[in-house]
C-alpha positions in Angstrom: 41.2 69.2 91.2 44.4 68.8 89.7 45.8 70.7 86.3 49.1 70.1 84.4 51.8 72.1 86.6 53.2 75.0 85.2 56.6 73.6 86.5 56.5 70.4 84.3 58.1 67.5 86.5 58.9 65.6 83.2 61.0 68.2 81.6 64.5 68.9 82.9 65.0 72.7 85.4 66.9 73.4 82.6 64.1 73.0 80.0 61.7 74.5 81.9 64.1 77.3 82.7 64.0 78.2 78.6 60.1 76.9 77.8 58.1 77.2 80.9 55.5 77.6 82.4 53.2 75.6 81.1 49.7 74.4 81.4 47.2 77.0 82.4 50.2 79.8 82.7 51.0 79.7 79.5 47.4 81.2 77.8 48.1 84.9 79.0 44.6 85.6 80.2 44.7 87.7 82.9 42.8 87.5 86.0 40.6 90.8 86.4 41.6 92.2 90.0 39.4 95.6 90.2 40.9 98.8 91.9 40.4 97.7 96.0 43.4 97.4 97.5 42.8 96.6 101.1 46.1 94.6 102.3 49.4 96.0 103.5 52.4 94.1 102.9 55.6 95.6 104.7 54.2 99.2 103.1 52.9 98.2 99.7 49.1 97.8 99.5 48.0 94.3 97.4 44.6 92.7 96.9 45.0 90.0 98.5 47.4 88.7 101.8 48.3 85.5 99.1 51.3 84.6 96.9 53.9 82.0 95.5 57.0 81.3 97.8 60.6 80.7 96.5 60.7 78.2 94.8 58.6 76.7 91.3 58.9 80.8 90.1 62.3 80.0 88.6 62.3 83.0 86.6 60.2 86.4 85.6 57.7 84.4 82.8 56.9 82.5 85.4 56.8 85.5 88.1 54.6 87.0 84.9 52.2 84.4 84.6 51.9 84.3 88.4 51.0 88.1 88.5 48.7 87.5 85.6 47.0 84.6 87.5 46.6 86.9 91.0 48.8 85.6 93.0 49.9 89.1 94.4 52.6 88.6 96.1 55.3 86.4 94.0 58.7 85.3 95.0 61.3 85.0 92.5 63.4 81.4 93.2 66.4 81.5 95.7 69.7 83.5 94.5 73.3 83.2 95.0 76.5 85.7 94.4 77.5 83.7 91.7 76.3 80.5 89.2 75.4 77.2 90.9 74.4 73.9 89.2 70.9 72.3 89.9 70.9 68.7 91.3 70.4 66.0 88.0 66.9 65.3 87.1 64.6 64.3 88.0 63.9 67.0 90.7 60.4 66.7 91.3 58.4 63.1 92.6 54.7 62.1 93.9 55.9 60.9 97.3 52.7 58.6 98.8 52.1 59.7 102.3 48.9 58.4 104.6 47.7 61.7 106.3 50.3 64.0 108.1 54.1 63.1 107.9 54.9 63.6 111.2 58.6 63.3 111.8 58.1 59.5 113.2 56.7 58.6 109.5 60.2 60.8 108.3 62.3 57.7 110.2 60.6 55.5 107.4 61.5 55.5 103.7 58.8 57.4 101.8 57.9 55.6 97.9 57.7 58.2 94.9 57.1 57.8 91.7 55.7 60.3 88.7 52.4 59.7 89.5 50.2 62.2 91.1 47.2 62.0 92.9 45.5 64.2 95.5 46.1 64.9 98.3 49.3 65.5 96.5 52.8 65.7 98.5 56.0 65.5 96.4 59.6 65.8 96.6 61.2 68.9 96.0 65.0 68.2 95.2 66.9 71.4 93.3 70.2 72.2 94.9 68.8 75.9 95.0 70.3 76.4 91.9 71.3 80.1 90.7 72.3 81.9 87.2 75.1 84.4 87.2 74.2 87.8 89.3 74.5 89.7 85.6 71.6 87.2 84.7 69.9 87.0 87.2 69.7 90.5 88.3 68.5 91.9 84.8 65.8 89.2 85.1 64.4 90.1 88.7 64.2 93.2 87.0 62.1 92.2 84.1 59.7 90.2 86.7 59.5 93.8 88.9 57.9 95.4 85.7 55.5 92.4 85.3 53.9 93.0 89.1 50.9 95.3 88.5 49.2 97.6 91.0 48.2 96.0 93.7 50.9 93.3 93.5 54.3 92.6 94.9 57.7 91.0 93.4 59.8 89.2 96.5 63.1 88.5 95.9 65.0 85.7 98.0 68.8 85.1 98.2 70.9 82.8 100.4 74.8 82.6 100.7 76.4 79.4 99.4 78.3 76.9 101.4 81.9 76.0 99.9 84.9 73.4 100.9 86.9 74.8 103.9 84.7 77.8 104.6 85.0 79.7 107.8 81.8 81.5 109.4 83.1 85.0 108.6 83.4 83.6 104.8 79.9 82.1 104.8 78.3 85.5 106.7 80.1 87.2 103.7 78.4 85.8 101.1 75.6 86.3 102.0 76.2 89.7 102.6 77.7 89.9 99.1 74.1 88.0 97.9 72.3 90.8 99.6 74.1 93.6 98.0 73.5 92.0 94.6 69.6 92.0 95.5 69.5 95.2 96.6 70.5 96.4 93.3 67.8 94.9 91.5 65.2 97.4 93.0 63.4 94.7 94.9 61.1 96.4 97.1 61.0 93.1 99.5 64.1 90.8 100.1 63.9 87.1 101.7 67.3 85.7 103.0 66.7 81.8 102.8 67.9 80.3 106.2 66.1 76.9 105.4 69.0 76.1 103.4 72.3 73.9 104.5 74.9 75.5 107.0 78.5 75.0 106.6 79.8 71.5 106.9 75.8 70.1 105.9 75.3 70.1 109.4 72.1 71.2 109.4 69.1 74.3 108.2 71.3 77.8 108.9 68.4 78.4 111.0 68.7 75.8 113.4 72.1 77.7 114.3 70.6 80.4 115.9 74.4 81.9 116.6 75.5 81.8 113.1 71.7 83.0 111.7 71.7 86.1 114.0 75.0 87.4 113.2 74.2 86.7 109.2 71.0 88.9 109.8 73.2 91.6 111.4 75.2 91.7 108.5 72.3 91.6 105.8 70.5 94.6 107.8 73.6 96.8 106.8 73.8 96.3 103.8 69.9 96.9 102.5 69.1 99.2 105.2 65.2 100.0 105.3 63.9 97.4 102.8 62.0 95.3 104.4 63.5 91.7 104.9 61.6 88.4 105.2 63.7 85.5 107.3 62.7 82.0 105.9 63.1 79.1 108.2 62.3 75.6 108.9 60.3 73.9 111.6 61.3 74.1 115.0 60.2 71.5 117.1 61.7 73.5 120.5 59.6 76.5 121.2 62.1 78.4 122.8 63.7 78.2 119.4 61.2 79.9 118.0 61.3 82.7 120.4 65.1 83.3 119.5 64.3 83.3 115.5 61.6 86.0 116.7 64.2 87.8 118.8 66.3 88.3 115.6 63.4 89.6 113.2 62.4 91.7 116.3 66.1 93.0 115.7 66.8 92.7 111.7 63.6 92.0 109.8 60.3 93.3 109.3 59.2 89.0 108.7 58.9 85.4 109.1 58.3 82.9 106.5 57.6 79.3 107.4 58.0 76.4 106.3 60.3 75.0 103.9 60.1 71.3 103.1 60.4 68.6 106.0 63.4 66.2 104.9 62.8 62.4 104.4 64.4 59.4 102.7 62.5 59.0 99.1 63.2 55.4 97.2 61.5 53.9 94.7 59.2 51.3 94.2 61.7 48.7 93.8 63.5 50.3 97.3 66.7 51.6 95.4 67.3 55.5 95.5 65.0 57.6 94.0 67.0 60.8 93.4 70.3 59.7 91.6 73.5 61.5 92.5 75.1 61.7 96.0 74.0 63.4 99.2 70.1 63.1 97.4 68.7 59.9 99.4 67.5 62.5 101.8 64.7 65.1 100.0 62.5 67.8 101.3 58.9 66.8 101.2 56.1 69.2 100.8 52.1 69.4 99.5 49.3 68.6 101.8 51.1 66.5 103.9 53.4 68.9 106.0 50.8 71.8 106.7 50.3 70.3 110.0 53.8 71.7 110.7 52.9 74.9 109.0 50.3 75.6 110.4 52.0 74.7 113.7 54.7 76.9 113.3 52.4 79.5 112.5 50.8 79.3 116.0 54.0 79.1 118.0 55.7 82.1 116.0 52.1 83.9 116.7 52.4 83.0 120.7 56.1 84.3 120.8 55.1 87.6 118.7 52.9 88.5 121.4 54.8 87.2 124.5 57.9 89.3 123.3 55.3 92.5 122.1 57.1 92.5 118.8 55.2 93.0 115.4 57.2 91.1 112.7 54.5 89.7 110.1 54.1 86.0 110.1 54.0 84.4 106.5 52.8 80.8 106.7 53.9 78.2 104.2 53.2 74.3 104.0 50.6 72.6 102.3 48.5 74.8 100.9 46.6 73.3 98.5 42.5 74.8 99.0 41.2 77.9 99.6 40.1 76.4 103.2 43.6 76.1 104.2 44.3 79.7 103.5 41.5 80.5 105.7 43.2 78.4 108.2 46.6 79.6 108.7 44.9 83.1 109.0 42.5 81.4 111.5 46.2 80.3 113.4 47.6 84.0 113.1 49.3 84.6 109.3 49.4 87.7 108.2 49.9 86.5 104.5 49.8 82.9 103.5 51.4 81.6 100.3 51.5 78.0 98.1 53.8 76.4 96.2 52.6 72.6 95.6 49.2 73.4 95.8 49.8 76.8 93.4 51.7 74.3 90.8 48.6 72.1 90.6 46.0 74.8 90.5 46.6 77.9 88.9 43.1 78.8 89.8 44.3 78.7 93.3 44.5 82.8 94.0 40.9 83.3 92.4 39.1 80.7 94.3 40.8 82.5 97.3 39.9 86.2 96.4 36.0 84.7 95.3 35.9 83.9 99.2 37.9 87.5 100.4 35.3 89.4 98.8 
C-alpha cells in the first residue's frame, strides 16, 4: 500500500529542505519500541538490523521523524567539505519498468512521469547536493540527539569532483569530508563511493586503485569509528573480492546498492530530467533488488572465501517486510530502504511485528 512520501516529489529539494517531511512523518507519534535490544551494529546495540540509507533523510527532522517511526538505524544524506547545488527540479519520477531492470532493459529508454503505482521504481536525480560544513555539521548534530536508545544516526560523506583535479586532490577531499564528519560525533561514518570519479568516468568504486588508496586516507583520519564503504553493483566477482579486500583493510562495512543508471524520457520521448549531463538517472524501488540482493550473495561468498568479517548492509528495492527477510535469507547483516521507506512509513513496524 502506498502513502504520500515524506520526501514530496512535487515540491522542490529546496522546499522540502525548509518544510518536510511530510505525510505520515509529520504527526509526531512515536512508535513504541520496548527496552530489548538484541542487534549489534559495529558496537552499538539497536532493536532492530533495519534503517534508511543516504539519501531521502536530507536533514535531522527528517532523521527525527525516521527515529520516531523505528527505523533504527538512519543515515543522514550524503556530505561534502563545502556547499554544492542540487540538480533543477524535478528530482524524483515513477519510472515504468516490467519486472527486474536487468542491465539489457538499461540499453532501452525507460518512460517516467509523476505518477506512481506499485510496484513502484523511480528516478532518483539530486546531484548529492550539500549545505556548508558550519550547517551541516550543527545539524548532524541536532539529528544525533534525536536517535534514542536502541537507535543509531549514520553519517555519509563523499569528496567532490572539480575541473582539472588530480587524484591526490580528489583523495584530499575526501579526506578533508571525513575530518569534517568526524567532528560531528557521529558514532558511524559512510564514505559514498557510488558517486562519480574524476573526469565522470565512472562510480569511484569501479576504480578499485583510486577507492583503496581514498579508504587509506579516510582510516587516518577517523581512526576507530567504524566506517561503512558504499558501492554500486559489480557485475565481475572478482571485483567484489577486491572491494572486500579493502574493508577487510579500512572498514568495519559494506553497503550495497546505490541506484542502477538508465536513460529516463518522457512520454512524448524528449528528456525527462532538464539540464545537462541528466538524460542518464539512477533508478531504484522494487525493480533493482534483484541486483541487491545479488550483490549481497556475492559480497557474502567473498567474506567467507577471504575469512574476513566486515558486515554486509544490503540495499535495493526494499519495499515489504518479505524482502527484508530476504536479503537476510542471502547473508545481510542489516538491511535498509529508501523507496520503499518513502512510500510506507509503516515500513520499520511491519518489519519489527515479524522480528518479534
Amino acid at each position: 500500500m502506498l502513502y504520500s512520501p515524506f520526501y514530496n516529489p512535487q515540491k522542490s529539494y529546496e522546499e522540502n529542505f525548509e518544510y518536510g517531511p511530510f505525510g505520515i512523518f509529520s504527526d509526531k507519534e512515536e512508535f513504541n519500541n520496548g527496552k530489548h535490544t538484541p542487534y549489534d551494529f559495529f558496537g552499538f546495540k539497536i532493536y532492530s538490523p533495519f534503517g534508511i540509507p543516504a539519501g531521502p533523510l536530507i536533514n535531522s527532522n527528517f532523521c527525527k521523524s525516521a527515529f520516531q517511526k523505528g527505523f533504527d538505524i538512519c543515515v543522514y544524506k550524503t556530505v561534502r567539505s563545502s556547499f554544492f547545488p542540487c540538480h533543477p527540479y524535478p528530482n524524483v519520477l515513477s519510472v515504468k519498468v516490467e519486472g527486474d531492470l536487468t542491465y539489457e532493459k538499461t540499453q532501452n529508454k525507460l518512460v517516467a512521469d509523476d505518477s506512481y503505482s506499485e510496484p513502484i521504481s523511480i528516478t532518483n536525480s539530486f546531484g548529492v547536493p550539500s549545505k556548508d560544513p558550519i550547517f551541516w555539521q550543527e545539524d548532524v548534530r541536532k539529528a544525533i540527539s534525536y536517535a534514542r536508545s536502541g537507535q543509531v544516526l549514520v553519517l555519509s560523506f563523499m569528496g567532490t569532483v572539480r575541473e582539472n583535479q588530480t587524484p591526490e586532490e580528489f583523495i584530499a577531499d575526501y579526506k578533508l569530508a571525513a575530518k569534517l564528519s568526524k567532528e560531528t560525533g557521529a558514532k558511524v561514518l559512510e564514505t559514498n563511493l557510488s558517486c562519480p570519479n574524476i573526469g565522470n568516468e565512472g562510480l569511484v568504486c569501479y576504480d578499485l586503485n583510486i577507492t583503496e588508496k581514498i579508504c587509506e586516507a579516510i582510516k587516518k583520519e577517523i581512526g576507530n569509528i567504524p566506517l561503512i564503504l558504499k558501492v554500486g553493483y559489480y557485475k565481475d566477482y572478482e571485483d567484489v573480492k577486491k572491494i572486500s579486500e579493502i574493508a577487510d583493510k579500512y572498514a568495519e562495512g559494506i553497503a550495497a546498492i546505490n541506484t542502477i543508471p538508465a536513460e529516463v524520457i518522457k512520454k512524448d520521448g524528449h528528456q525527462a530530467l532538464p539540464g545537462i549531463n541528466r538524460s542518464q538517472s539512477g533508478i531504484c524501488g522494487a525493480s533493482i533488488k534483484w541486483a541487491g540482493i545479488d550483490m549481497v550473495k556475492k559480497l557474502n561468498k567473498a567474506r567467507k572465501e577471504l575469512g574476513t568479517n566486515f558486515k554486509i548492509i544490503g540495499v535495493g528495492g526494499v519495499m515489504t517486510s518479505d524482502d527484508f527477510f530476504e536479503y537476510r535469507n542471502a547473508g545481510a547483516d542489516f538491511v535498509m530502504s529508501a523507496t520503499g521507506a518513502m512510500w510506507n512509513p509503516y515500513l520499520a513496524r511491519d518489519i519489527k511485528e515479524r522480528l518479534i
